[in-house]
Phi, psi and omega in degrees: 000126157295162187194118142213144207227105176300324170316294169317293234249114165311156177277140179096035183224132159267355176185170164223155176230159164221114147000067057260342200297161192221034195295117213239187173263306164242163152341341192238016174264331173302346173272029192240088164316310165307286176296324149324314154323269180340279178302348137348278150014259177318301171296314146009274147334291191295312156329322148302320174251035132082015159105311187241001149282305213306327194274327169300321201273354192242004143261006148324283213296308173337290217280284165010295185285303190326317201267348181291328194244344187022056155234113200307298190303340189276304180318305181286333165255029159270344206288154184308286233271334147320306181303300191279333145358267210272004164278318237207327141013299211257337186277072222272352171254023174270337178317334220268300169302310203312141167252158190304112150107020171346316188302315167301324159298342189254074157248000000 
């Protein structure tokens, strides 16, 4: 389900997802085929790890990388589930393909 909101979606983000949500900042993003991918993605992931791990294991990784890289912005686009995102984003037939718990190569 989209959901969108300028409030919701941090600033310097174009979208977030939370399980079943697609929260984007406008209305015009939903034709942005790359970013749905991605966050696609993302709902994936959280389906796979039932959701409420995905979310422990991906403020884990966050703090991890922050203190590895000690930049906010590096740090998240360090993160697994991330990697495999913004790697696969443009592949708009990677879902189809993708195998279960994919997400584990890129740590």
């Amino acid at each position: 389900m989209i959901v969108i909101s300028k409030y919701l979606v941090p600033k310097g983000y174009l979208g977030i997802t939370i399980f079943p949500f697609v929260i984007l900042k406008t209305a015009t993003l939903k034709c942005d085929a790359v970013l749905m991918n991605h966050e696609r993605i993302h709902l994936r992931q959280q389906l796979e790890l039932l959701i409420l791990p995905f979310f422990l294991i991906y403020g884990i990784e966050f703090v991890i990388r922050l203190f590895q890289f000690k930049s906010w912005q590096a740090a998240y686009k360090q993160i697994s589930f991330e990697r495999e995102a913004y790697t696969n984003e443009k592949d708009l037939n990677y879902l189809k393909s993708r195998s279960f718990w994919n997400f584990i190569s890129y740590f």
